[in-house]
C-alpha atoms as one frame of an Amber mdcrd trajectory, in Angstrom:
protein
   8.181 -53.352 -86.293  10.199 -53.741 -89.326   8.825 -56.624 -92.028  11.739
 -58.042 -91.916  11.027 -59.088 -87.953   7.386 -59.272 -88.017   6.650 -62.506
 -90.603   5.303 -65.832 -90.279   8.522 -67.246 -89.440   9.418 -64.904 -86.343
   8.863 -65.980 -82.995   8.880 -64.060 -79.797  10.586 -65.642 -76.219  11.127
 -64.314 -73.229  13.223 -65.208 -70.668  14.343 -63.948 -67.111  16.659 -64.237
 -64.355  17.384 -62.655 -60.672  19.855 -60.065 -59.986  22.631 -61.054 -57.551
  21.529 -59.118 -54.220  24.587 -56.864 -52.720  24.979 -55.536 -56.326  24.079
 -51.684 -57.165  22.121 -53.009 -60.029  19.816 -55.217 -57.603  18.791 -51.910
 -55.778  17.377 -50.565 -59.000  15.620 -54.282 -59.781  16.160 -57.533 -58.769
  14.818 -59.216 -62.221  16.140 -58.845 -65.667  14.119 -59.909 -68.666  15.094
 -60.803 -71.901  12.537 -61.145 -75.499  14.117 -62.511 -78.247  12.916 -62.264
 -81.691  13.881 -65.257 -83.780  13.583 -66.632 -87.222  12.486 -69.841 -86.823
  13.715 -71.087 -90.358  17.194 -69.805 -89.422  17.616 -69.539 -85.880  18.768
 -66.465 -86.318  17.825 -63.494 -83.404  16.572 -60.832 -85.687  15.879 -58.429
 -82.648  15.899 -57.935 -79.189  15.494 -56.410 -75.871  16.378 -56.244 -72.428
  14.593 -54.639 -69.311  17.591 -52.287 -67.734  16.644 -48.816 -67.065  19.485
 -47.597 -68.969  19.182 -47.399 -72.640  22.122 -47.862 -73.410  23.063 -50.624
 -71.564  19.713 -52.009 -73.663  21.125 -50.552 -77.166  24.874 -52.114 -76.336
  23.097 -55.697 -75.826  20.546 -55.797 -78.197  23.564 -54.957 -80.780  25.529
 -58.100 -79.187  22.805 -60.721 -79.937  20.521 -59.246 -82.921  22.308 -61.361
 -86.228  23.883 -64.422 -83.941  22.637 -67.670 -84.923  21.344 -70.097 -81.682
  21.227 -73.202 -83.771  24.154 -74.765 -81.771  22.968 -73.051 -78.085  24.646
 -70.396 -76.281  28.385 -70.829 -76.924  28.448 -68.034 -79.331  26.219 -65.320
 -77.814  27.755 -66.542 -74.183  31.440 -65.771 -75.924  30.543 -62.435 -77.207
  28.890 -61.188 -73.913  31.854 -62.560 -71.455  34.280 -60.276 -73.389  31.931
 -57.227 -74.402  29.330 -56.927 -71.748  31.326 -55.888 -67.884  28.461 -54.544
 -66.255  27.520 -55.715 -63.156  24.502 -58.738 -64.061  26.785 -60.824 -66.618
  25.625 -63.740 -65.186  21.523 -62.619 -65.007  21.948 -61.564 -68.431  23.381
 -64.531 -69.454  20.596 -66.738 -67.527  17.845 -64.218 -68.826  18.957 -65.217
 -72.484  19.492 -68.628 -72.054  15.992 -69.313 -70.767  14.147 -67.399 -73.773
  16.964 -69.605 -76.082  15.654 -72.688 -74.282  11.901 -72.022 -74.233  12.007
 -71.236 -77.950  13.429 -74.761 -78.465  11.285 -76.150 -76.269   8.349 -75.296
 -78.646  10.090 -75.509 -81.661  10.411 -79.329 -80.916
């Protein structure tokens, strides 16, 4: 891990969500996680990952969210992921992110 991510002001979250059953997607797994790593002094999420079996589909969304601020919530990163991200899971994704945003503020309070 770079320095850059890996200093006294990083944090790591997690968060996860359940794939919508009757998709293709929910035949491979019906969970997908999310870890955030954030600067704390920023907000900033300085990396990321997600747990789909494709890498790509992992590469395409850690490059959405890596450099977007969550000091105001999830209207940004929600924004950028409704337009750029139609695989099947928006919505998991989207809840999978959301609860690592909302557990790191949870502790950060």
């Amino acid at each position: 891990m770079s320095e850059a991510r890996m200093n006294k002001r990083t944090v790591l979250t997690a968060g996860f969500a359940q794939i919508p059953k009757g998709t293709a997607l929910y035949e491979v797994s019906t969970v997908i996680g999310c870890v955030l790593i954030i600067d704390s002094e920023h907000d900033v999420i300085c990396d990321a990952s997600f747990s789909f079996v494709m890498e790509k589909t992992n590469g395409f969304l850690v490059d959405l969210v890596v450099g977007k601020s969550v000091s105001h919530g999830m209207k940004e990163l929600t924004q950028e992921i409704q337009e750029r991200f139609l695989g099947p899971g928006q919505g998991a994704v989207l809840q999978a992110i959301r609860a690592a945003v909302d557990r790191y503020y949870e502790k950060k309070r």
